[in-house]
C-alpha positions as CSV (number, residue, x, y, z in Angstrom):
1,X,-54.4,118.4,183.4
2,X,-57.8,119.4,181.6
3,X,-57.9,121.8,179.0
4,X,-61.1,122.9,177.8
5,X,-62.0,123.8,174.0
6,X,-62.2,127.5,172.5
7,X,-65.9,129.4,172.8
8,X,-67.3,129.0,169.5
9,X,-66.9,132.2,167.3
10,X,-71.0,133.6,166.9
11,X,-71.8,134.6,163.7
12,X,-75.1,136.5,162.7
13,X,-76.3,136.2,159.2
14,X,-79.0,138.0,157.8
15,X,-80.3,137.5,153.7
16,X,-78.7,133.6,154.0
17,X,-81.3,132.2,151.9
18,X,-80.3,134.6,148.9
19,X,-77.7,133.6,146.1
20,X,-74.7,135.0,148.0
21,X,-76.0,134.2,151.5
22,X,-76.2,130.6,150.5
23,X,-72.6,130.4,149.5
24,X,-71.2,132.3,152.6
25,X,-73.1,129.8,154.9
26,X,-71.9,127.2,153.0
27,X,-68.0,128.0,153.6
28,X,-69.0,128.5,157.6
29,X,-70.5,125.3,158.0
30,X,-67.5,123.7,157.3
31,X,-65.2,125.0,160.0
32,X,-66.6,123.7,163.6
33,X,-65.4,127.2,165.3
34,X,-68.7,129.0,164.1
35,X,-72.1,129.1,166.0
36,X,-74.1,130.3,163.5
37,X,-77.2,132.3,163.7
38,X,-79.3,133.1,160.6
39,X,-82.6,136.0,160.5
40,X,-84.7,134.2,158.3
41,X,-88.5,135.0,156.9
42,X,-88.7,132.0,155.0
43,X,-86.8,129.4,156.4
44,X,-88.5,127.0,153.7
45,X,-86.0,128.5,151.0
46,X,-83.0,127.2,152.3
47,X,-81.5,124.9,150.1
48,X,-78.7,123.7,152.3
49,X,-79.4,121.2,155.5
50,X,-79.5,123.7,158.3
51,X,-82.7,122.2,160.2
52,X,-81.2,120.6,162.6
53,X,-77.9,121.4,162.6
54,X,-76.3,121.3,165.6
55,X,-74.2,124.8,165.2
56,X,-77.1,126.6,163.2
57,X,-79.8,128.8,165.3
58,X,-82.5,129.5,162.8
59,X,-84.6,132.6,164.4
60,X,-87.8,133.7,162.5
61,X,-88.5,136.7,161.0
62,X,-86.7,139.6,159.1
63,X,-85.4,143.2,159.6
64,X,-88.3,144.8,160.8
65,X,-88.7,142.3,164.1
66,X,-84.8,142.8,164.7
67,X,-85.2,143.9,168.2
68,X,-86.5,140.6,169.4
69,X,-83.1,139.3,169.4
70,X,-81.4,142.6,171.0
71,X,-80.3,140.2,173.8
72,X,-78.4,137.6,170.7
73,X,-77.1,140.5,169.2
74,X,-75.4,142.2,172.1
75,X,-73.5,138.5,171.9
76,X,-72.5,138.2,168.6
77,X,-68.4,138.3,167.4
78,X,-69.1,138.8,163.6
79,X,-71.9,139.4,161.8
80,X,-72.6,139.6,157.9
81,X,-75.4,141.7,157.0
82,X,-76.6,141.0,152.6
83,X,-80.1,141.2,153.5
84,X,-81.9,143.6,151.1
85,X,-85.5,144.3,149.6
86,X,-84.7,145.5,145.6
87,X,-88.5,146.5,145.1
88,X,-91.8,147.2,146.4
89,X,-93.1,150.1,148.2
90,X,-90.6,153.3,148.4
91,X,-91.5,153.4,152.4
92,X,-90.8,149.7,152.8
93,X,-87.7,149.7,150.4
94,X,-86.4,152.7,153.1
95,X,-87.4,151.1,156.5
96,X,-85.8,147.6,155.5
97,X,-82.7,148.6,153.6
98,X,-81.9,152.0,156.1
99,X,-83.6,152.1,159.0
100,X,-83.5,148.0,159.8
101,X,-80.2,147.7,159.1
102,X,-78.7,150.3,161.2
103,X,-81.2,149.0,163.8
104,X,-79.8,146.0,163.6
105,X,-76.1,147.2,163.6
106,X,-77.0,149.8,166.9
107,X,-77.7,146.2,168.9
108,X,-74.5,144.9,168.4
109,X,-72.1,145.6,171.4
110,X,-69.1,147.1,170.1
111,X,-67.0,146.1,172.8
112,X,-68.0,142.6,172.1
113,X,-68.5,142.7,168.0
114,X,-65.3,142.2,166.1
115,X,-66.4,142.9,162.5
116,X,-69.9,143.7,160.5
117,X,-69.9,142.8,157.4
118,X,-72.1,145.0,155.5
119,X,-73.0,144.4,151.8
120,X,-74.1,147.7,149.8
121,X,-73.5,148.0,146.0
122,X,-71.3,149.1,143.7
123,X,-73.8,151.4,142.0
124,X,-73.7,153.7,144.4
125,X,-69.8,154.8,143.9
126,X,-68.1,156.6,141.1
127,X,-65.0,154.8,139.4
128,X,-62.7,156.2,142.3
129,X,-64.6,154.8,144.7
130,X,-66.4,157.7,146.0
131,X,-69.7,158.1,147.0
132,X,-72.1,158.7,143.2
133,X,-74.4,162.1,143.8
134,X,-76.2,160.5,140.9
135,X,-77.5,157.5,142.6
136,X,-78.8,159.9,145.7
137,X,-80.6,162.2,143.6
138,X,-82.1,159.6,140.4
139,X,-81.4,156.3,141.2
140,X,-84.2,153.3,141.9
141,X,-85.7,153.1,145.6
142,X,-83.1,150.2,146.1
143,X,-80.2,152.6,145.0
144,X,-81.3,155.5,147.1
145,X,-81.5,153.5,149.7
146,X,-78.4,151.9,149.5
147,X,-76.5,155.2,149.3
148,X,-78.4,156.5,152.1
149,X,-77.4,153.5,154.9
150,X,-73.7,154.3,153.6
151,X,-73.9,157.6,154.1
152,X,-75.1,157.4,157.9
153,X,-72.8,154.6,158.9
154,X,-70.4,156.9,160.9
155,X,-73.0,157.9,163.2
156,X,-73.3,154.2,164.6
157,X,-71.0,153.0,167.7
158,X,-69.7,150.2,166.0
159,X,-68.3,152.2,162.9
160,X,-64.7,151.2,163.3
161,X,-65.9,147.5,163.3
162,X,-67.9,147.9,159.7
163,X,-65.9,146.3,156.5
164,X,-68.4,147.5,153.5
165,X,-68.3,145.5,150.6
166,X,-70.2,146.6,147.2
167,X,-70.8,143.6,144.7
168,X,-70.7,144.2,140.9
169,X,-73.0,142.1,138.8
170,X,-73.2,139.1,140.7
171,X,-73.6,135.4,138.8
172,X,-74.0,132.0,141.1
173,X,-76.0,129.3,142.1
174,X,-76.6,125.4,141.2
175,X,-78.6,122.8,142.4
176,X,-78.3,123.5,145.8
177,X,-78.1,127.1,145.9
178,X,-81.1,130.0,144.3
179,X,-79.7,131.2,140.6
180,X,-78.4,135.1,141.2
181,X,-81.0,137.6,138.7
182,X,-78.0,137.8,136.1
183,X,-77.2,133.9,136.1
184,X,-81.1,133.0,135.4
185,X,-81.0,135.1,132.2
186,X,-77.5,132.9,131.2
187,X,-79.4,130.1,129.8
188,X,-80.4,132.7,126.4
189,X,-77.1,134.5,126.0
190,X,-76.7,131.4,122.8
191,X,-80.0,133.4,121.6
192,X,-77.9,136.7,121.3
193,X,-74.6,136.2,120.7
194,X,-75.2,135.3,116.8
195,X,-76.6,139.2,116.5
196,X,-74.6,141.0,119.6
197,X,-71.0,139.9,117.5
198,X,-71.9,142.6,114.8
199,X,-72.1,145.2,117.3
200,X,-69.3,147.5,119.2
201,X,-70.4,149.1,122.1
202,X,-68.2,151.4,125.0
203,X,-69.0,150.7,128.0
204,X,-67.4,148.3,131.2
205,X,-68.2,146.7,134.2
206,X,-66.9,144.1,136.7
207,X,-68.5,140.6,137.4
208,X,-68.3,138.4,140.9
209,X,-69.0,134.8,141.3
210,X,-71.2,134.3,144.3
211,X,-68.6,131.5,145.3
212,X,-65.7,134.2,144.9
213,X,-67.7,136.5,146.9
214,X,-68.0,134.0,149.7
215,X,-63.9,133.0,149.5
216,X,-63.5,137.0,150.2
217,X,-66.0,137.4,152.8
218,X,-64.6,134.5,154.8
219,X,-60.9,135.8,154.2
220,X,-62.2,139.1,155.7
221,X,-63.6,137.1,158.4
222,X,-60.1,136.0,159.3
223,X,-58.5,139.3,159.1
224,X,-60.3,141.7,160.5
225,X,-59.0,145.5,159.7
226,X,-56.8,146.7,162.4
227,X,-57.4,150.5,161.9
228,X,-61.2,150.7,161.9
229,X,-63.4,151.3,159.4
230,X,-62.3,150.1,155.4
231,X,-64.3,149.4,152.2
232,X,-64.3,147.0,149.2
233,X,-65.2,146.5,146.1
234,X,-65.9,143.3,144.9
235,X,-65.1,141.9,141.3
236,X,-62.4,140.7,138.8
237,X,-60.6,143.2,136.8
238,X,-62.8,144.9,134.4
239,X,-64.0,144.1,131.1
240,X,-65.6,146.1,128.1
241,X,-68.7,145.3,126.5
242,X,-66.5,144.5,123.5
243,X,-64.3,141.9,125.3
244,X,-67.3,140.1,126.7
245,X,-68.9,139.8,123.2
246,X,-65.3,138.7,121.7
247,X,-65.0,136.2,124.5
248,X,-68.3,134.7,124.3
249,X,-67.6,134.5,120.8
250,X,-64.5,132.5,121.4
251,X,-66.0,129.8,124.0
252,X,-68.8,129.1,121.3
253,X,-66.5,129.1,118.1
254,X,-67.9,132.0,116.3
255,X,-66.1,134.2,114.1
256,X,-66.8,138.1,114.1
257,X,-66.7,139.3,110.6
258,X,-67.0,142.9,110.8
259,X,-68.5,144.7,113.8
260,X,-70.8,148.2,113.9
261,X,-70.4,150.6,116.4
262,X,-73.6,151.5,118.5
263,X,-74.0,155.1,118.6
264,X,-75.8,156.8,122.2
265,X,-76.7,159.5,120.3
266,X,-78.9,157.1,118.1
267,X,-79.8,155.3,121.3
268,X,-81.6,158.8,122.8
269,X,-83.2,158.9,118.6
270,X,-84.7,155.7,119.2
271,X,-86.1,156.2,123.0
272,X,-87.9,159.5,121.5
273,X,-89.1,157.7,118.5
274,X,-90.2,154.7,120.3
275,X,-91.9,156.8,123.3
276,X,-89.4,154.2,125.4
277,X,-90.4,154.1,129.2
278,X,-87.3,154.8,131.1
279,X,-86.4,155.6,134.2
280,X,-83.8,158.8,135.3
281,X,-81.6,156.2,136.7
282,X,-81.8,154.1,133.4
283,X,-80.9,156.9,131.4
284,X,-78.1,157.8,133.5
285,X,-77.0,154.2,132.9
286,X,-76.9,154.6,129.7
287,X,-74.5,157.3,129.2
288,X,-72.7,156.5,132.1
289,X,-71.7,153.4,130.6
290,X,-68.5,152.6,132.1
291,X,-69.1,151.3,135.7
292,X,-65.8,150.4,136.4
293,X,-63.9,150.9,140.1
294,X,-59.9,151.2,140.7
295,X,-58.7,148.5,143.2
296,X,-61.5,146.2,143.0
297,X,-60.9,142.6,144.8
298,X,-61.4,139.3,144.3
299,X,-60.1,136.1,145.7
300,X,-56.5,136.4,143.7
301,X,-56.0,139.8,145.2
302,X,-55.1,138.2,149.0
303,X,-53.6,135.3,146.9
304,X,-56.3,132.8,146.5
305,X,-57.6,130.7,143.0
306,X,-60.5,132.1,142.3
307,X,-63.3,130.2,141.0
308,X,-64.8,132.5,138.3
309,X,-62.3,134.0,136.9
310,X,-63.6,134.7,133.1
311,X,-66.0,134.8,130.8
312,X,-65.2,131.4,129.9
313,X,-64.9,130.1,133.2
314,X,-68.8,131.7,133.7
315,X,-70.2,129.9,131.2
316,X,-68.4,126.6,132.0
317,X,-69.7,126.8,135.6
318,X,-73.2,127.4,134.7
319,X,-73.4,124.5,132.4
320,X,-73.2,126.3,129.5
321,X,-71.8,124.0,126.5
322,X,-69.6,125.7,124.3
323,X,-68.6,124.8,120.6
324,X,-69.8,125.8,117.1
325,X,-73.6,127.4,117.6
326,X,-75.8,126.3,114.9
C-alpha cells in the first residue's frame, strides 16, 4: 500500500530580512513541513542562504505591491507579518504600516488561514495591557500608526485568526543575522557604565532577545488559539533602570560607592535651560518612565530555556567581555 506525505504547511513572511525576521526564518528552515514564502524589497540583505532553497519562494517587492500575490495569499496556512517602516514621510509611514498591512491581511482566505501573526509594539499599551490614548494622540508617525492598525483589526474577516504580539526593546543579531537598533549601541555601554553607577533613576522596562522572540513565535505557530482572537506581550520579567545599572555593574566587576538620585523635575530645568529639542512623545516618555506590562511572555512562560534571559546573559551573547573595566 502507498501512502503519500503531508501538504507542506505555507508560510508567508513579510520584514524577514530585519533582526527578528532573520531569526524566525531561521527556526522554519529547519523543520521540512514549511513552504516558505518571504515579501522581500531587498532580497540582497538576507544573510541566511535562501537563494535557492528548495522550500523558500522569494517574491519581490514590499507592502505596497501586496496585491500581486492576492492569488498566494488566498493559499497561505500561517503567515507572520513584522514588516514595518519606523520613519520617513508621515503619508508613507500610514500607507505601509496601516493601510498595507491590513491589505495584506484582507487577501488571506479565512477559511483557509489558520493563524496571522502580527507584530505591533509594546508602546502602544498601558501597563495593563490596554490600548495607550497617549501614543494615539502624541506619539512618533511609527507609534500612531502602530496604534491605529490595532485598533481597526476587528473589522478584517480573518480577526479570530490574528495572534498580536508587541515586542519590548528588542536586542539580537551576529554574524549572520542584521544587529537590532538597541544591540548596535551595546558595543559603548563599557563607555557609560563608569558614570551611569552614580546615578539612581525610577523607571522600568522589559527586554526580548530576537532568538527568544523567534522560540515564541514558532511555539505559537504550533498552538494556534482555539477561541479566536488573543494578544501578547513579549519580554522577560521586568527590570528597573536601577537593576540594569547594578547588574551591569556586577558582570564588569565594579563597585557602586554611593549613588544620586536623578530628579525629573531637574530633568524639565535642564530641557528649558538647554532650549532641548524634544518631541511630545519624548516627553511623555520621560515621565512615563515605567513601561512595564503584567503577564508578559517569553520562552520560560510555555516552559522552554530561554536564551536571553539577563542582563548578563545580554552581554555574554553579544560578545561583550566582562571583568574589571580599566
Amino acid at each position: 500500500m502507498s501512502s503519500t506525505s503531508p501538504s507542506p504547511t505555507r508560510v508567508f513572511i513579510t520584514g524577514a530580512s530585519g533582526c527578528i525576521g532573520h531569526y524566525i526564518l531561521e527556526l522554519l528552515m529547519q523543520e521540512d513541513r514549511y513552504e516558505i514564502f518571504l515579501l522581500l524589497r531587498h532580497p540582497d540583505k538576507m544573510r541566511l542562504p535562501v537563494q535557492g532553497h528548495p522550500r523558500i519562494h522569494i517574491l519581490n517587492g514590499g507592502l505596497a505591491d501586496i496585491d500581486q500575490y492576492a492569488s498566494i495569499l488566498s493559499t497561505i496556512d500561517i503567515a507572520i507579518l513584522t514588516a514595518a517602516v519606523w520613519g520617513g514621510e508621515s503619508d508613507y509611514v500610514h500607507r505601509t504600516n496601516v493601510e498595507d498591512n491590513l491589505r495584506l491581511m484582507a487577501l488571506l482566505d479565512p477559511d483557509r488561514c489558520n493563524q496571522v501573526i502580527y507584530f505591533s509594539t509594546a508602546s502602544i499599551l498601558n501597563q495593563n495591557g490596554l490600548p495607550l490614548p497617549e501614543a494615539r494622540d502624541l506619539g512618533t508617525d511609527y507609534i500612531r500608526s502602530k496604534y491605529e492598525c490595532h485598533h481597526r483589526l476587528p473589522e478584517l474577516a480573518i480577526y479570530n485568526k490574528i495572534t498580536t504580539v508587541f515586542p519590548t526593546l528588542v536586542f539580537g543579531g551576529d554574524k549572520d543575522k542584521p544587529y537590532s537598533f538597541l544591540s548596535a549601541g551595546l558595543k559603548d555601554v563599557s563607555r557609560w557604565i563608569g558614570l551611569a553607577r552614580f546615578f539612581r533613576a525610577d523607571a522600568g522596562f522589559h527586554f526580548a532577545h530576537a532568538q527568544d522572540i523567534a522560540t515564541v513565535i514558532k511555539f505559537l505557530i504550533e498552538h494556534p488559539s482555539e477561541t479566536g482572537y488573543r494578544e501578547y506581550v513579549l519580554g522577560n520579567p521586568p527590570l528597573s533602570a536601577n537593576q540594569l545599572v547594578e547588574q551591569t555593574c556586577d558582570y564588569f566587576g565594579q563597585r557602586i560607592w554611593f549613588r544620586i538620585p536623578l530628579s525629573f523635575w531637574l530633568a524639565d530645568v535642564l530641557i528649558q535651560v538647554f532650549r532641548v529639542q524634544m518631541a511630545p512623545w519624548d516627553y511623555f516618555c520621560l515621565h512615563y518612565r515605567h513601561f512595564v506590562y503584567q503577564g508578559a511572555v517569553n520562552p520560560a512562560t510555555f516552559g522552554m530555556e530561554p536564551y536571553c534571559a539577563t542582563v548578563e546573559d545580554l552581554l555574554r551573547v553579544h560578545g561583550i567581555t566582562g571583568g574589571t573595566l580599566r
